[in-house]
C-alpha positions as CSV (number, residue, x, y, z in Angstrom):
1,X,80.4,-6.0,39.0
2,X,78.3,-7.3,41.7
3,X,74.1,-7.4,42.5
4,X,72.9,-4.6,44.2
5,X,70.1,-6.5,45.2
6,X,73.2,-7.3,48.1
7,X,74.3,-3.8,47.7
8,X,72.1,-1.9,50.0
9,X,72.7,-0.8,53.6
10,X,70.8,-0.5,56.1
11,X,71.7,1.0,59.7
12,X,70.9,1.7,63.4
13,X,71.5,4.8,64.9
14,X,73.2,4.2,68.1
15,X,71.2,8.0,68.7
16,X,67.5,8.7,69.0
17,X,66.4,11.9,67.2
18,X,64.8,12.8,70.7
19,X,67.7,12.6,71.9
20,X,69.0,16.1,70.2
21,X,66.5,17.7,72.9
22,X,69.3,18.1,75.2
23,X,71.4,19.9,72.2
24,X,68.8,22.3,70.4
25,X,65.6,22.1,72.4
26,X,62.2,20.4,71.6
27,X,60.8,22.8,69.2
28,X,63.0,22.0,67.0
29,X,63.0,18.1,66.6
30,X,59.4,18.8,66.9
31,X,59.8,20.5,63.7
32,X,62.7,18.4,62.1
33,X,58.9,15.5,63.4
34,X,56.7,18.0,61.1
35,X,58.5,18.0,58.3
36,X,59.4,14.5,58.1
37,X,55.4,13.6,58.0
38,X,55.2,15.3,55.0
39,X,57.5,13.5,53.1
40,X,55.6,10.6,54.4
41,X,54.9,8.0,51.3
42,X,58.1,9.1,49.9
43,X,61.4,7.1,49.5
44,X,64.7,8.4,48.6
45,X,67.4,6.9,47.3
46,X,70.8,8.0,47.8
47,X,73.6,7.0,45.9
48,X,77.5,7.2,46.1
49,X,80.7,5.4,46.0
50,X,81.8,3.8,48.7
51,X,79.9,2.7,52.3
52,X,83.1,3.7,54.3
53,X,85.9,6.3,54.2
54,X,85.6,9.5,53.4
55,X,83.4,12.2,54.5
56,X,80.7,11.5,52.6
57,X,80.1,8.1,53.6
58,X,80.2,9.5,57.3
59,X,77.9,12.1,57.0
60,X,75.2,9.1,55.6
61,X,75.9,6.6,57.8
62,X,74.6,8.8,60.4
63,X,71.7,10.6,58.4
64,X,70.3,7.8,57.2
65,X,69.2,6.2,60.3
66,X,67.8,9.4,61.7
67,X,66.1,10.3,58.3
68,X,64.2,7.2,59.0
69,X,63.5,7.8,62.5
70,X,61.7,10.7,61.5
71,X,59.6,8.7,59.5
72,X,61.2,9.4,55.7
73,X,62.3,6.2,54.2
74,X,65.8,6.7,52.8
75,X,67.9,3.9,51.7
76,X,71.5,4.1,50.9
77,X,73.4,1.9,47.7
78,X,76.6,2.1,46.3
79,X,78.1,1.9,43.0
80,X,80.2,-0.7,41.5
81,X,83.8,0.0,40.4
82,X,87.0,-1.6,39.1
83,X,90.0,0.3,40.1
84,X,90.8,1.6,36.9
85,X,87.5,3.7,37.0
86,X,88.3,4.7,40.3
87,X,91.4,6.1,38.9
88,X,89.1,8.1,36.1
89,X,87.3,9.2,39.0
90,X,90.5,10.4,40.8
91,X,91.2,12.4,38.3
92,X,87.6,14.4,38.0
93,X,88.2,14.4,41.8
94,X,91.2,16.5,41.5
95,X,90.2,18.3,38.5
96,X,87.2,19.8,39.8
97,X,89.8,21.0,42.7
98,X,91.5,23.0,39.7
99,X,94.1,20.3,38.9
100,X,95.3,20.3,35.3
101,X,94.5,16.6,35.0
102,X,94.6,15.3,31.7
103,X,91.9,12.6,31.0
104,X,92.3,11.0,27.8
105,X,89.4,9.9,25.4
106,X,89.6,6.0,26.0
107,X,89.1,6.9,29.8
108,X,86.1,8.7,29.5
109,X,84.6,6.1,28.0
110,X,85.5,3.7,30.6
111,X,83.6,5.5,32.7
112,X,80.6,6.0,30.7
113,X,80.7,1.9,29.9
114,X,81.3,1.6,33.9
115,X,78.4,3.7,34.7
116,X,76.4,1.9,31.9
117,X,76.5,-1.3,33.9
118,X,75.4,0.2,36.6
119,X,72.6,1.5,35.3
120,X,71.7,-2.2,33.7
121,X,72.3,-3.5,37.4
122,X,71.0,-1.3,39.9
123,X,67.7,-1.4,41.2
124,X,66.2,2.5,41.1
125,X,63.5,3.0,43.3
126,X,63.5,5.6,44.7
127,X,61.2,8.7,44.2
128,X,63.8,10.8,44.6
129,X,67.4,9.9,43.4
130,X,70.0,11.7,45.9
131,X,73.0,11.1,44.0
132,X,77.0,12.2,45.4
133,X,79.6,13.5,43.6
134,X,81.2,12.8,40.2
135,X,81.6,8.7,40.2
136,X,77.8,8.3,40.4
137,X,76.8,11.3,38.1
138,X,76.0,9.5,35.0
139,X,73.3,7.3,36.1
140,X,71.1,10.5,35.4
141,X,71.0,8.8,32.2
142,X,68.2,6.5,33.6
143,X,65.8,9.5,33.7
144,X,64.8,9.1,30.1
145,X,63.5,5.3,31.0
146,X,62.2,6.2,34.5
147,X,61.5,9.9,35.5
148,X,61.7,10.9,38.9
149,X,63.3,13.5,40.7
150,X,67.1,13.6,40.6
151,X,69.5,15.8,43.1
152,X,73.5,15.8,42.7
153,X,75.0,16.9,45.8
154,X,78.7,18.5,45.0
155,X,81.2,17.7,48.3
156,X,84.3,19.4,46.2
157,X,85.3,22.2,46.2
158,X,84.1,23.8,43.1
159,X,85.6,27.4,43.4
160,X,88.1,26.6,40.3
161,X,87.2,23.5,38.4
162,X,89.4,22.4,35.4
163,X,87.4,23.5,32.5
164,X,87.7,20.2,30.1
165,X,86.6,17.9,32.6
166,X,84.0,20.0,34.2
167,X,82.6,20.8,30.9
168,X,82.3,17.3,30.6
169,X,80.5,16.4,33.8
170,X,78.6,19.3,33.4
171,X,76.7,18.0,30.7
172,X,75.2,15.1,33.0
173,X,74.4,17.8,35.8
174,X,72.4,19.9,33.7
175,X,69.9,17.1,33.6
176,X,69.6,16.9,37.3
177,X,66.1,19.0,39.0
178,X,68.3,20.3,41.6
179,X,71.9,20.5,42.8
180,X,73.1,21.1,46.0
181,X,76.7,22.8,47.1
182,X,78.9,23.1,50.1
183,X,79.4,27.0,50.0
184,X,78.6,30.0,48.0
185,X,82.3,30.2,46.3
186,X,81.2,26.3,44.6
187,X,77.9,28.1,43.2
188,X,78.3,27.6,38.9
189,X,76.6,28.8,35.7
190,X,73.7,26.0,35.8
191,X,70.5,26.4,34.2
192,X,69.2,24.1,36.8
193,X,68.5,25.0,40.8
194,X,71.3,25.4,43.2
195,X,71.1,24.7,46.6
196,X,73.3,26.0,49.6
197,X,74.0,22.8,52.3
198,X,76.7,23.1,54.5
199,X,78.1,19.5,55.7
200,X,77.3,19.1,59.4
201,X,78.6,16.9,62.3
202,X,76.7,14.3,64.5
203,X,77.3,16.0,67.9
204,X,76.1,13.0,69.8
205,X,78.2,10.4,67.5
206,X,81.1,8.3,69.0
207,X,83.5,10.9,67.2
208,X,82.0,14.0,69.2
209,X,80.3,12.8,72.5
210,X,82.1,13.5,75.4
211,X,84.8,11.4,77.0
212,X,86.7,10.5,80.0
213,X,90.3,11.0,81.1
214,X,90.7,7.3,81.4
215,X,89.7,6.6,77.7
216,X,91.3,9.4,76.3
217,X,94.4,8.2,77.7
218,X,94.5,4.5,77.3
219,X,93.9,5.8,73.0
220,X,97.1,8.0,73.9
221,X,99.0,4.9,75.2
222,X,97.7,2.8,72.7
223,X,99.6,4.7,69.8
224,X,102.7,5.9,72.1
225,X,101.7,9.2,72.3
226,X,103.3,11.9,75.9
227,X,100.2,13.3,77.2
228,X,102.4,15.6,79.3
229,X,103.7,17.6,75.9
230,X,101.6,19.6,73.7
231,X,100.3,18.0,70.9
232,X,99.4,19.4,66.9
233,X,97.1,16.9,65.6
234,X,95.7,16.8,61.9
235,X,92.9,14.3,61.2
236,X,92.3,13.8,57.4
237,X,92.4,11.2,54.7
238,X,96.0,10.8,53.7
239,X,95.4,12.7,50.1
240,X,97.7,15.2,48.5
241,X,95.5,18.3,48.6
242,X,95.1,17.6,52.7
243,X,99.1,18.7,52.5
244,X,100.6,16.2,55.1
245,X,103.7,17.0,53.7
246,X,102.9,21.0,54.4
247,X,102.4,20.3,57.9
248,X,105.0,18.1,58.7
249,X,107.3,21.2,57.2
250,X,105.0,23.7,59.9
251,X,105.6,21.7,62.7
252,X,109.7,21.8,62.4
253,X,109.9,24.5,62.2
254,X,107.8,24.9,65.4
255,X,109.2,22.7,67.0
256,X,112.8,24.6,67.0
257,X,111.5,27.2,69.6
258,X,108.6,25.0,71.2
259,X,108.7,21.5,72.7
260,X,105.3,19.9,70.8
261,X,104.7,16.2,68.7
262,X,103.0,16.0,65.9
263,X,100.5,13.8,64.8
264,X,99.4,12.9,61.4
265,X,95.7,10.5,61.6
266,X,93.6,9.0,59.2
267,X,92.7,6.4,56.8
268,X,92.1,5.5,53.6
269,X,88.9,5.2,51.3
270,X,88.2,2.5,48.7
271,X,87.6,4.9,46.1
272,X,91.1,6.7,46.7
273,X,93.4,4.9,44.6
274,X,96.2,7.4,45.5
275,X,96.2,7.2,49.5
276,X,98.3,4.4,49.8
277,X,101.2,6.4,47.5
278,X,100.7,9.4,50.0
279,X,100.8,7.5,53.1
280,X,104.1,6.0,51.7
281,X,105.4,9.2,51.0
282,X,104.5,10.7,54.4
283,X,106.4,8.1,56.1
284,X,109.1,8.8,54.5
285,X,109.2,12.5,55.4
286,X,109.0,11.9,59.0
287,X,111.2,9.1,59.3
288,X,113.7,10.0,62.1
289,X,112.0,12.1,63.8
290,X,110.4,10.7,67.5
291,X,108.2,13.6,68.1
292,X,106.5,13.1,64.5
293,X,103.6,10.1,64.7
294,X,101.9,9.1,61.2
295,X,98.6,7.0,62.5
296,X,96.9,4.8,59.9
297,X,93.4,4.6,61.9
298,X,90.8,2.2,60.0
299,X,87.4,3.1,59.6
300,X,85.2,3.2,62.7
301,X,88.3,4.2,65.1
302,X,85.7,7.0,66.0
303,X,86.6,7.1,69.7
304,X,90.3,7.1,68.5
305,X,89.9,10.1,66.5
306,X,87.4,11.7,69.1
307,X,90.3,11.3,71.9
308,X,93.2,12.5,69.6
309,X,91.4,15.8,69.0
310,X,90.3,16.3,72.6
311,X,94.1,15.4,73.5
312,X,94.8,18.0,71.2
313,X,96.7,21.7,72.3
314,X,95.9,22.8,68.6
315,X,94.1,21.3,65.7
316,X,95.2,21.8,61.9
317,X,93.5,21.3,58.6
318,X,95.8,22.7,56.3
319,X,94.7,21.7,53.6
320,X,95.3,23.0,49.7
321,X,91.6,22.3,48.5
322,X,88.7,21.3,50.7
323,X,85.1,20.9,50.0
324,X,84.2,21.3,53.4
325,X,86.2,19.9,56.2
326,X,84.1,18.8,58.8
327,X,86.9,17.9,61.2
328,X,87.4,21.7,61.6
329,X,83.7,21.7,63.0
330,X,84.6,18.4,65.1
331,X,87.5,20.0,66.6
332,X,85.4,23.5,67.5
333,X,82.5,21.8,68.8
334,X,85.3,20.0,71.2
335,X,86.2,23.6,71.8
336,X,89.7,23.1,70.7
337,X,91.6,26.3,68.8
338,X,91.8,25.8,65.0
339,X,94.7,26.7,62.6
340,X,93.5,26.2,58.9
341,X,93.5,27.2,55.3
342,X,91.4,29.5,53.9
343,X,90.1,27.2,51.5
344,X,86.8,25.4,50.3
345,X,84.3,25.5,53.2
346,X,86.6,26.3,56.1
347,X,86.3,30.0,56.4
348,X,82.0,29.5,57.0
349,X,83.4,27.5,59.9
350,X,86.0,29.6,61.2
351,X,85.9,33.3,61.5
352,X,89.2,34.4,61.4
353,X,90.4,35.8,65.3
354,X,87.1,34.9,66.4
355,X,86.5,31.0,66.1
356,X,90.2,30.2,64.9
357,X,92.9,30.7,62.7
358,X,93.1,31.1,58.8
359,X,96.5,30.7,57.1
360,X,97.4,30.7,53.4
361,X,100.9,29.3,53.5
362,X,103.3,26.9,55.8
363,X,104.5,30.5,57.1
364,X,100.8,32.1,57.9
365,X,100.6,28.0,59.7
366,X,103.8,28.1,62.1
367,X,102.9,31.8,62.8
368,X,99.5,30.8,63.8
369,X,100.5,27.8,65.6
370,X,103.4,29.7,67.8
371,X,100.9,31.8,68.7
372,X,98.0,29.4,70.3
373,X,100.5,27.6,71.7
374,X,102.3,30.2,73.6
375,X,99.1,31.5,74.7
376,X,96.8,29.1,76.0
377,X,94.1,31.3,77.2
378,X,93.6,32.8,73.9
379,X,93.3,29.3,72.4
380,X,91.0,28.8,74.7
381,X,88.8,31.3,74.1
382,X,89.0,30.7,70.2
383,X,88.0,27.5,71.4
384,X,84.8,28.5,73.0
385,X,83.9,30.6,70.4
386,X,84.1,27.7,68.2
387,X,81.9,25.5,70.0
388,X,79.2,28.3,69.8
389,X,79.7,28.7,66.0
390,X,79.3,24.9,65.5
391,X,76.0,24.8,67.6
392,X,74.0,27.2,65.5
393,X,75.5,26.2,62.2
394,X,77.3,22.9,61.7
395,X,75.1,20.1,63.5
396,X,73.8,17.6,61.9
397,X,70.0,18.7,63.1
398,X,70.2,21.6,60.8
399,X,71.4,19.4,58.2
400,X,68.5,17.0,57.8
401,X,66.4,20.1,57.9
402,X,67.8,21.8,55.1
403,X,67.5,18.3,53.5
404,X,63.6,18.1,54.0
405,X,62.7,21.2,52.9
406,X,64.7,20.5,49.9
407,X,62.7,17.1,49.4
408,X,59.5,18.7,49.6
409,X,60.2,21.6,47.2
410,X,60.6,19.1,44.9
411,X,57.3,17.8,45.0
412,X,53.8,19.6,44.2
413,X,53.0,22.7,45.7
414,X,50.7,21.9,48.6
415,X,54.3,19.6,49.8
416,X,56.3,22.9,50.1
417,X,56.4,24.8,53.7
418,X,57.1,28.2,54.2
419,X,58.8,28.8,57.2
């Protein structure tokens, strides 16, 4: 375990929030401005596992920095881990997905003594604790010594959790003031508030902003990738419930009556003890086959990622559990045509027909997928529905104001707006 007086992060937009004006309009950064002086005085502290890999750590590395540009002071630490509680973790991770995981007694109580130390080493200052998921979740435990206002914010998906181990981390929710969910279908039998926040996208990141032909093929050259043949691309952590395995089956069998490549992108996360197993196993799937291309990207390849979706003829997420799935949003807001599961937060993205394609099975995928790519003016309109879609509902903008008004309506009542 190491000091957290080291532990905290602090970062620099490479974005202005005035520079969303060209995005949404002035009126409403002017508002995102309004609220933000309210919650003047006020620091928040959010707290998860891991500064890198993962959506989670995405998503706050580029709130953060504009939460403090409109004058709120939030400040970002970390928990401490040794693998072995990151492999309890795992396991609450796909339990709450409706895994039948079995935890056993002596690793529970690894992760209480884990989360115990960090409780007698972190510094908690904040007024408001904004703690992530289920590895940080027992540090609500420090209420009795300190008070404040505590939020856990849910990225699973918590349509079907497993009932032993959600029972058991249920126990430390019910102490929060608030909690905060992905989509109606995670919404649970609290006692306590629940909150409705949709994950968003940073449309001005490095990931989303617009490139050139030049850059978006020297990142195609870079990994040996034709430009001149149509390309399926999936971007996700290499974990079992993203189903790599699934879509490398979907793509051969597409493949037999279209001429396309595959590729397979993303990394890893420090608090993923299984994705080096998966990535394993992935290789081994596709070995032989030319036209399949498994990409280990390392964090912050965000132009690499940006350029393989906008390279992209169709984009996939097919995955078998999903708490959100914001490259779905990334790849409509490039306006690229979407084939995905209907699982987790996916179908608020995509409207089935409308802004892209819902599948339940590797069938409903390569049925889907020999469609778009036979007809490229449909995917194209999908496409531009898509980017629509994403514009008044998935950017980051609407995001950080779901987030403030949340804040305040945790303070007294002359803090709370109605709007």
């Amino acid at each position: 375990m190491t000091n957290y007086v080291e532990e905290e992060i602090y970062l620099q937009s490479k974005s202005k929030i005035q520079d969303y004006e060209s995005v949404l309009g002035r009126s409403y950064i002017e508002e995102l401005r309004m609220l933000g002086e309210r919650l003047s005085g006020k620091v928040i502290q959010t707290v998860n596992s891991t500064y890198v890999g993962g959506g989670v750590a995405e998503i706050l590395s580029h709130m953060v920095p504009l939460f403090n540009q409109l004058g709120v002071d939030v400040r970002w630490n970390v928990i401490q881990g040794t693998p072995e509680f990151f492999d309890v973790t795992k396991k609450f991770h796909n339990a709450i997905h409706g895994k039948d995981e079995k935890v056993f007694p002596e690793e529970l109580s690894l992760f209480l003594e884990v989360s115990q130390r960090n409780m007698n080493e972190m510094n908690f200052f904040g007024d408001i604790l904004f703690i992530h998921d289920p590895q940080p979740v027992a540090l609500i435990a420090k209420r009795k010594e300190i008070g404040r206002k505590w939020v856990w914010r849910c990225h699973i998906d918590m349509s079907n959790p497993n009932p032993k181990v959600w029972d058991f981390l249920r126990g430390f929710v019910l102490q929060y003031d608030a909690t905060i969910f992905s989509s109606p279908n995670f919404a649970q039998q609290l006692s306590v508030p629940q909150f409705l926040v949709p994950p968003a996208i940073d449309p001005l990141s490095d990931k989303n902003r617009e490139l050139s032909r030049d850059t978006i093929d020297s990142v195609l050259n870079k990994y040996g990738l034709d430009g001149d043949k149509p390309m399926i691309v999936q971007i996700s952590r290499f974990d079992y419930l993203k189903d790599p395995i699934g879509v490398i089956a979907a793509f051969e069998r597409v493949k037999k009556n279209i001429d396309c490549q595959l590729v397979l992108a993303g990394g890893t996360a420090t608090d993923d003890p299984e994705s080096e197993k998966v990535i394993s196993e992935v290789r081994e799937r596709a070995a032989g086959n030319p036209d399949i291309h498994i990409l280990l990207i390392p964090p912050g390849s965000d132009i690499e990622v940006n350029a393989l979706q906008r390279a992209a003829a169709v984009v996939m997420q097919k995955s078998l559990k999903e708490g959100f799935a914001l490259t779905v949003s990334e790849a409509l807001w490039k306006r690229k045509p979407v084939v995905a599961s209907a699982v987790g937060g996916i179908p608020l993205q995509i409207r089935h027909r409308f802004t892209g394609l819902l599948c339940h099975s590797i069938d409903g995928a390569v049925y889907a997928l020999r469609q778009l790519l036979a007809n490229p003016e449909y995917a194209g309109w999908l496409g531009e529905n898509g980017r629509e879609h994403v514009k008044h509902n998935f950017l980051i903008t609407r995001e950080l104001r779901d987030y403030l008004l949340l804040f305040l309506s945790l303070g007294s009542a002359e803090d709370v707006i109605y709007l």
